[in-house]
C-alpha positions in Angstrom: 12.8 0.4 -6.0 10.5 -2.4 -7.8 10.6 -5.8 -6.2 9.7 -8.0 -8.6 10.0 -11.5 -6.4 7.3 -13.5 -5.7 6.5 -14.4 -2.2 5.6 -18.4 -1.8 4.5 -19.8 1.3 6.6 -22.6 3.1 10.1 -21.2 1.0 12.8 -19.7 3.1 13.9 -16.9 1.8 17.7 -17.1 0.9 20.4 -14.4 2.3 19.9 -12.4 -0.9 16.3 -12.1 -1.1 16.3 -11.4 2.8 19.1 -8.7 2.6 16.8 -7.0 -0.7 13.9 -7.0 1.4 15.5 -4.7 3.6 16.6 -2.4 1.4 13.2 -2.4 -0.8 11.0 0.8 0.0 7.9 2.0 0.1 7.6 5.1 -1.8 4.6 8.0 -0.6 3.5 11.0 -2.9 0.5 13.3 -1.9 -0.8 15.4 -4.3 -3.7 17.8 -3.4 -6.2 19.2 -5.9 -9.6 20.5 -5.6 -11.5 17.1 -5.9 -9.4 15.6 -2.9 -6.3 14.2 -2.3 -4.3 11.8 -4.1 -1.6 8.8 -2.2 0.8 7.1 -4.6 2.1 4.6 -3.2 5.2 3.3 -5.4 7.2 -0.5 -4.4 6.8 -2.4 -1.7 3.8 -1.9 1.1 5.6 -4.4 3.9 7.0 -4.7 7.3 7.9 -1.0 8.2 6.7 0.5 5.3 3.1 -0.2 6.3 4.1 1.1 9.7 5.1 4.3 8.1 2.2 4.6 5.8 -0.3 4.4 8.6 1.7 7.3 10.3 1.1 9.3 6.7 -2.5 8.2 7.1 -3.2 9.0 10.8 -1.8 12.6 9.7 -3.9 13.2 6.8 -7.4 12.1 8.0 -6.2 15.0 11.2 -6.7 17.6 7.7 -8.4 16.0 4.9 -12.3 13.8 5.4 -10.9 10.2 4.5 -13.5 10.3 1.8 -11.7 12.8 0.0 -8.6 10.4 -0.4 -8.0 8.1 -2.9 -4.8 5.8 -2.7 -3.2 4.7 -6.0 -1.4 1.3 -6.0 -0.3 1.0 -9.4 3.3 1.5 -8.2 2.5 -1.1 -5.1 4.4 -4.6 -6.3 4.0 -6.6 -2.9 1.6 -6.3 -0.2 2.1 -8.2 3.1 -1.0 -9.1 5.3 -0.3 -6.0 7.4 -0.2 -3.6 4.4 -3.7 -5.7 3.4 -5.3 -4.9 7.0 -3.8 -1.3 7.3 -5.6 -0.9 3.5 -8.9 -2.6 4.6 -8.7 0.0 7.1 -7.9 3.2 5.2 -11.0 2.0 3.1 -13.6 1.1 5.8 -13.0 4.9 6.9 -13.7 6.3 3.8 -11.2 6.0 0.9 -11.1 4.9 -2.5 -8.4 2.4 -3.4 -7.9 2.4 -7.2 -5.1 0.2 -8.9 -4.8 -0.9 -12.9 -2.3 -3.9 -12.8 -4.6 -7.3 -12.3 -2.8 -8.7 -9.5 -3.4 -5.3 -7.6 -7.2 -5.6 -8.7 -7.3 -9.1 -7.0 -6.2 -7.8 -3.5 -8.0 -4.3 -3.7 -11.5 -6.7 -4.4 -10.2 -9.2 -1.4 -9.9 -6.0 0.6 -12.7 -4.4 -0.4 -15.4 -7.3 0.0 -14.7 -8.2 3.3 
């Protein structure tokens, strides 16, 4: 489930690492309480996955306000440029996007700046 390869720019990725890919997953838990609704979102938010996640999302905000949603990335360990818009999104209508790990921090205040 956890992808722990870093992504470089101008690298090809080998067989291996392109054949992982494929089989990494993006893992979605919602969790409803009083206060709102809680996303987990556990490996890796990329390629299908974020096509997927924006399905989960499009769903959600039809029943919940989007400010009542917060997504938790503490599970997340890559995040492609679509997974970064499709969050910038989620956020700009409303949610909170909370995350402990540093790198996380670093992309959640990219996202959330802009």
């Amino acid at each position: 489930m956890h992808d722990l390869t870093l992504e470089t720019t101008g690298s090809v990725p080998s067989a291996h690492d392109q054949a992982f890919s494929q089989l990494a997953m993006l893992r979605i838990t919602n969790t409803t309480s009083p206060e709102g609704v809680t996303v987990v979102l556990e490996g890796r938010l990329a390629g299908p996955w974020v096509d997927e996640l924006a399905r989960c999302w499009k769903a959600l905000t039809t029943t919940q306000d989007a400010g009542s949603i917060c997504v938790q990335l503490d599970g997340v360990t890559f995040i492609d440029v679509a997974g970064k818009v499709l969050l910038r999104t989620m956020h700009e209508e409303g949610a909170t996007l909370a995350a402990s790990g540093c790198m996380t921090r670093a992309i959640l205040e990219e996202i959330t700046q802009r």
